[in-house]
Every structure is written in structure tokens, then in C-alpha cells.
C-alpha positions in Angstrom: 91.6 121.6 111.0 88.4 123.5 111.9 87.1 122.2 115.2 83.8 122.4 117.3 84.0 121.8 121.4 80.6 121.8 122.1 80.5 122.8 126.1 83.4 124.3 125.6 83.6 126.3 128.6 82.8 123.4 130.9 85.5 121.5 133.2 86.7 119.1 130.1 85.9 121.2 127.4 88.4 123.6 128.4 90.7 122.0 129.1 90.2 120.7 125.8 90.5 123.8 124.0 93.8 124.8 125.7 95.4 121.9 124.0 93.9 122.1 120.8 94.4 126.2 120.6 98.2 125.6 120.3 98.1 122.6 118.0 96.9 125.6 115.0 93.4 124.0 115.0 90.6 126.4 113.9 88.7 125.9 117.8 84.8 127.3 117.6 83.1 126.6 121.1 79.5 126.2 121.1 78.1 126.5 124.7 75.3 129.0 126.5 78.1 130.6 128.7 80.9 132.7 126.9 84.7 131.4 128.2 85.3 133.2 131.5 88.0 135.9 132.0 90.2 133.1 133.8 89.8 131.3 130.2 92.1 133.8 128.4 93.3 131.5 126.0 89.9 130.5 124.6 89.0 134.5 124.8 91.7 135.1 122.7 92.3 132.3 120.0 88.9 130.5 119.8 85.4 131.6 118.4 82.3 131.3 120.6 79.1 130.7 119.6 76.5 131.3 121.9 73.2 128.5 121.7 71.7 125.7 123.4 72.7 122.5 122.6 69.1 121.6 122.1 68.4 124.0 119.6 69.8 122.8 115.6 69.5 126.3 114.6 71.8 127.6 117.2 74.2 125.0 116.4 74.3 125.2 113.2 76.2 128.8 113.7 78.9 126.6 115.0 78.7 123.1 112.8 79.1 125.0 109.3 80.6 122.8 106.2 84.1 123.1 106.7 83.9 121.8 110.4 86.6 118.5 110.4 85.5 117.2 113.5 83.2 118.2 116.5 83.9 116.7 119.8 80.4 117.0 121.6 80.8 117.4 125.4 77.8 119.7 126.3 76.1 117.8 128.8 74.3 118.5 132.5 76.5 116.6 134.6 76.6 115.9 138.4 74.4 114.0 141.1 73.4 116.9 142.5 71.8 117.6 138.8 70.7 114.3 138.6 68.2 114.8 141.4 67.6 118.2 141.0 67.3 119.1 136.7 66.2 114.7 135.9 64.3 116.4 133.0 67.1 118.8 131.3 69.5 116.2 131.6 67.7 113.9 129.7 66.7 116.4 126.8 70.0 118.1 126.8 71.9 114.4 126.2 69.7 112.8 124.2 68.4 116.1 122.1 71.4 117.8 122.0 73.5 114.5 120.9 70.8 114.0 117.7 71.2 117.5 116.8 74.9 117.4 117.0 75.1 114.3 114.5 72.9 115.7 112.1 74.8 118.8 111.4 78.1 116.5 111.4 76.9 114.0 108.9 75.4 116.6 106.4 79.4 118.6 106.9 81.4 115.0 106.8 82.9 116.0 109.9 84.1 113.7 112.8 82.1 113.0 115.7 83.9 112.2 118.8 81.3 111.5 122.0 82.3 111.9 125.3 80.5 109.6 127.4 80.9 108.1 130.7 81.7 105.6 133.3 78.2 105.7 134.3 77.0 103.8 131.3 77.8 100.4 132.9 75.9 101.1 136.1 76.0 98.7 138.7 77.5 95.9 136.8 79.3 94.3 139.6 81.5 91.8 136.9 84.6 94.7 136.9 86.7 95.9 135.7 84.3 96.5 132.6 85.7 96.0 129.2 83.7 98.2 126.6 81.1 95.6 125.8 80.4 94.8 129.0 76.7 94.6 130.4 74.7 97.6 131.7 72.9 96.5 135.1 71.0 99.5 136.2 68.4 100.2 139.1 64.7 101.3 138.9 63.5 104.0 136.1 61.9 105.6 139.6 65.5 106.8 140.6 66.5 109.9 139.4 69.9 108.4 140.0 69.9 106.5 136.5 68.8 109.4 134.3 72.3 110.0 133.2 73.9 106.9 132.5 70.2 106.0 130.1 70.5 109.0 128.3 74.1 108.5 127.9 74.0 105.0 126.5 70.7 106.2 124.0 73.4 109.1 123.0 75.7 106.1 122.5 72.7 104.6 120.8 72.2 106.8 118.3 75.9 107.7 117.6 77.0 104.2 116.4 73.4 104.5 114.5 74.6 107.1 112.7 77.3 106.0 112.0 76.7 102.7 110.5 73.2 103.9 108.6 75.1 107.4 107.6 78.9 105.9 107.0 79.8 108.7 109.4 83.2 108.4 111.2 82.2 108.7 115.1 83.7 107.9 118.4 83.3 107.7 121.7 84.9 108.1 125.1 83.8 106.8 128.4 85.6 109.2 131.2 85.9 107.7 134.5 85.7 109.9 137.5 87.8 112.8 135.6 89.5 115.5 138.2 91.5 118.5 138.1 91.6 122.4 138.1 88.5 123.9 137.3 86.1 121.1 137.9 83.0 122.3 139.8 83.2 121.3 143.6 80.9 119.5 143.5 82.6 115.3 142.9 85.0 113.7 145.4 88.3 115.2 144.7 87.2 119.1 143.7 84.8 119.4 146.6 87.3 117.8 149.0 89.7 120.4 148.0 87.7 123.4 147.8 86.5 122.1 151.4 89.6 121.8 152.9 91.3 125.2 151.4 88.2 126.7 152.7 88.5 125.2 156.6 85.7 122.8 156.3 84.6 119.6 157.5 85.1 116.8 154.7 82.6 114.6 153.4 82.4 111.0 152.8 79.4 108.8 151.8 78.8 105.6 153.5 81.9 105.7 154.7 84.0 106.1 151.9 84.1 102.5 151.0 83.7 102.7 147.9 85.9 102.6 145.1 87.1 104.8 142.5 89.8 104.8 139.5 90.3 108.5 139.4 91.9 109.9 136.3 93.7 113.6 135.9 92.1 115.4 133.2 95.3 116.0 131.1 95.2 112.2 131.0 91.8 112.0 129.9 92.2 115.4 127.0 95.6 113.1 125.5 93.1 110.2 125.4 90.4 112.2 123.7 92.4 113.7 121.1 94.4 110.2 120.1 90.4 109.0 119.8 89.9 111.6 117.6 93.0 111.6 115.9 93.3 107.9 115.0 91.5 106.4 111.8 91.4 103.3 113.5 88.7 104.4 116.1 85.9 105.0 113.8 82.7 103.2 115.3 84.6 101.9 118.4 84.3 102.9 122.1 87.3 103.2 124.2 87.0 103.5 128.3 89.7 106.5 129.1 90.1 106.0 132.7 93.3 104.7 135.4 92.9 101.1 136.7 94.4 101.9 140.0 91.4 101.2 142.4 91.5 103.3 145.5 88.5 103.8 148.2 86.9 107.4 148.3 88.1 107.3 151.9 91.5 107.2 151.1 91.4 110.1 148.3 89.6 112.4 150.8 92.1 111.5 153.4 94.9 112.2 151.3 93.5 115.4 150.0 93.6 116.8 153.1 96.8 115.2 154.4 98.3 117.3 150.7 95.9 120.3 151.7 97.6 120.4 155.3 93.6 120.1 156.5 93.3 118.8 159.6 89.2 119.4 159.4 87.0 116.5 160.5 86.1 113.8 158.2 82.0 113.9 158.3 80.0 110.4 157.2 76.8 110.9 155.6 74.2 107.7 155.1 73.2 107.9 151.6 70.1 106.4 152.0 69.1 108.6 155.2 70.1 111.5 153.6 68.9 110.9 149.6 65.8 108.3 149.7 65.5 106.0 147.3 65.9 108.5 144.2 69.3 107.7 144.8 72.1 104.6 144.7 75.3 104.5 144.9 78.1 102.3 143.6 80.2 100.0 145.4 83.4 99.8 142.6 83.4 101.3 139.2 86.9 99.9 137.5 87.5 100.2 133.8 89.6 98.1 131.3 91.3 100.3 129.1 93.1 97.8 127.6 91.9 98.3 124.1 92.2 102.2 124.7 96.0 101.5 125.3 96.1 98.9 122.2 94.5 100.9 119.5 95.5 104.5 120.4 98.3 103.9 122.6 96.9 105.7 125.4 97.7 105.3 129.1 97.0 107.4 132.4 100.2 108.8 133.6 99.5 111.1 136.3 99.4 109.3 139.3 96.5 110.0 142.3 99.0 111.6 144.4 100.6 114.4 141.8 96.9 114.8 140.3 95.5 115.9 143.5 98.6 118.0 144.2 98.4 119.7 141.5 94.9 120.7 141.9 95.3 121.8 145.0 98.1 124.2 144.5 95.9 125.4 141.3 93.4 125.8 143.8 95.6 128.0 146.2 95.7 130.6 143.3 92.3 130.7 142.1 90.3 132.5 144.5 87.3 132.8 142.4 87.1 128.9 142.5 87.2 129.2 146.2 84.6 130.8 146.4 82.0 129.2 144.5 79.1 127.4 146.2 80.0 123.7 147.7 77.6 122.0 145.1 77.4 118.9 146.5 74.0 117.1 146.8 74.2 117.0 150.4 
């Protein structure tokens, strides 16, 4: 098939390509960066299109008439962009998303969305089954930016969809990790803290609670989504159940890291203000993932997070990126 990866080069997205690449797919990637020389793969077997995802002419290099499917993961993603870029994450979701399903629809390609945990927001009745309720805080925290403009790209998707017959679906990733990811979450920055002799960083605490998912785990899910004719105009959460505290994954990062740097609390609302809240559980139900595409996380917290770190250990240009967290 002819493909389209919209951020392509990002964390997901290329991870993405790598697995489609050897399936014989024609892979285009549409993203504003080219694939980086530690992306050989994609340098070698897929076409890049250069463009913002806001712009329709610029994607329409990419989304030509004999596209089959386009799985649309070009997004501004991270807290620290939350607070920082409110403005370009809204227009790059909710923009970019429109232009993306217009160009589909008019080549009768595929849409798959990937989406996110975020969606729900503080709906404390978890785990959260795909039609669950979003519960969200004030539109004067920055905080919510991306989960709105997430669920109006959700919006406007199953729109599509039912007003254009279009075949679309989407994916809700929760709390995705692994090699490459910027180091700027709870597992990546850990690790590229503790490889680099720093202290570590928990929020509140750590109490909170996480179902962390490897990202090969969340690429099978992806492609079985898009694979499947039985997910047309259905959402499926792609995420493990297995609850665990962000305490206890930075504490085992650094006991697999051999760390033994100080553990530093930060007070969210000290540090943040009030543009910022943060969750006390996010838990999905991927029941319905597992029923209609047969998907389920194998990769358990432990191996995930070993296997990032010794991927880490070889990838000194990861090491030494700037921490990005937000504080």
C-alpha cells in the first residue's frame, strides 16, 4: 500500500515507519524536520516531504490520490509545550487534523488518528472505557489545551467520517515510552537523568499513577487499528492496565540504570501556578481494543525500561540533548 506518517520523524512516528518500511508499504513522511542520520531506515526506504502540517498545500505533496491510508501523528506534544507554545498546539491539532481529512476524503484513503490518554482528563470514574466522560479543569489552564484540541480533532474525525462515508480511526496512547522519546516525560527524562549522573525528579511525590505502555506495544496496536475493517468509526484506548505510581517507575529506573542519584520532589503547584494540574490516576480499559483487533500490551514495565536504557547507553546524541522537562 502507499502510506503517509504525518510526524514521521517524531518519537511514534518512527518508530512507526521502521515497521511499516519492512512490511513493502510505499512510507511517505510528512513532517518539518527531515529523518535524522540515526533514522537510516526511513533515509533510505521512505520519501520525505517537507511542510507544516497546517498548511493543505504542503500536504498535499504528501496526501496524492493513490495514498491508502495516512496515519496522522504530527502533533506539539509535552507539558512543557503545553505551558510554553498553548497557541501552536492548538492550531497545529485542530488545523492540521482538518487539513489532513480533507485531502484523505477527496483520495479515499484511511485515516487513522492518534490521540491520547489525555482526552478523558480528570475523570476520576477509571479505568476509562472509550465512551467514558471528559471532566476537565478551567479554560484559564494552559494545562487543558491539549486534551480540548485533541478531543475537537476526535470531533471532527468521526464528523468526517459519518457526513463523508470516510473509513477513520482513532487511537488513544497512554503514557507511550521507549527509545527515542524526547526526555522530557517520566520514563525518558528519568533515564537520560540518571545515565547522565543527575538528581531524579518526581512531582508531588510520585503518587500518582501511571499505566505505562512500550512503544512497540503501542506501533502493533496502531497498525491492527489500521489494518482491521472492523475499526472504521470506532476508538480504541492502546494502553497497559497495570497501574504503577510514578514513584515506583523512577525508583526502578534508576535501580536498572545502577543510579544511585537522589530522588528530588518538586510541588507542582509551587513550582507551576495554577496554569497547571496534574492527575492523580489515568487507567485505561482496553478491553474492546483486545476484542476487536486482538491487541494486548506485552512488554512488561520492567523489560520496557530496560530496554530503553541500554538503547540509551549507545546513543550518545540522545544523551546529550537538553533535559526538557517543565521544571
Amino acid at each position: 500500500m502507499s502510506v503517509v506518517v504525518t510526524g514521521g520523524c517524531g518519537f511514534i512516528g518512527s518508530h512507526l515507519v521502521e515497521k511499516l518500511i519492512p512490511l513493502g508499504d510505499q512510507v511517505k513522511i510528512f513532517d518539518g524536520v527531515p529523518p535524522p542520520e540515526h533514522h537510516a531506515l526511513a533515509r533510505k526506504h521512505a520519501q520525505f516531504v517537507k511542510g507544516d502540517i497546517r498548511d493543505k498545500d504542503s500536504l498535499a505533496k504528501a496526501i496524492t490520490p493513490d495514498v491508502d491510508v495516512v496515519y496522522h501523528l504530527a502533533a506539539v506534544v509535552g507539558v512543557d509545550q503545553y505551558l510554553a507554545r498553548p497557541l501552536d498546539v492548538i492550531d497545529t491539532t485542530l488545523t492540521g487534523t482538518r487539513n489532513v481529512l480533507e485531502l484523505a476524503a477527496q483520495a479515499g484513503a484511511k485515516v487513522v488518528l492518534a490521540s491520547t490518554s489525555e482526552v478523558f482528563g480528570k475523570n476520576p470514574a477509571v479505568p476509562w472505557r472509550e465512551d467514558g466522560d471528559r471532566v476537565l479543569g478551567p479554560t484559564t489552564a494552559d494545562r487543558w489545551v491539549y486534551s480540548s484540541s485533541k478531543a475537537l480533532a476526535e470531533h471532527v474525525t468521526f464528523a468526517f467520517a459519518r457526513q463523508h462515508d470516510m473509513d477513520a480511526t482513532i487511537i488513544r496512547y497512554f503514557n507511550v515510552y521507549g527509545p527515542r522519546q524526547r526526555p522530557a516525560y517520566i520514563v525518558s527524562r528519568s533515564v537520560h537523568r540518571a545515565l547522565n549522573g543527575l538528581s531524579l525528579v518526581v512531582y508531588d511525590e510520585g503518587r500518582q499513577t501511571r499505566c505505562f505502555t512500550y512503544v512497540d506495544d503501542a506501533i502493533e496496536g496502531t497498525l491492527l487499528a489500521a489494518a482491521s475493517p472492523k475499526s472504521a468509526g470506532e476508538a480504541f484506548n492502546i494502553g497497559s492496565m497495570v497501574e504503577t505510581t510514578v514513584g515506583e517507575a523512577v525508583s526502578l529506573i534508576a535501580k536498572l540504570s545502577n543510579s544511585d542519584a537522589e530522588i528530588v520532589n518538586v510541588d507542582t503547584r509551587a513550582k507551576l501556578g495554577k496554569v497547571y494540574e496534574d492527575l492523580a490516576r489515568r487507567i485505561p480499559d482496553n478491553t474492546k481494543a483486545g476484542d476487536i483487533l486482538g491487541w494486548r500490551p506485552t512488554t512488561s514495565l520492567r523489560d520496557g525500561i530496560a530496554a530503553t536504557i541500554a538503547w540509551a547507553r549507545e546513543s550518545s546524541w540522545w544523551l546529550a540533548l537538553p533535559d526538557s522537562g517543565a521544571v
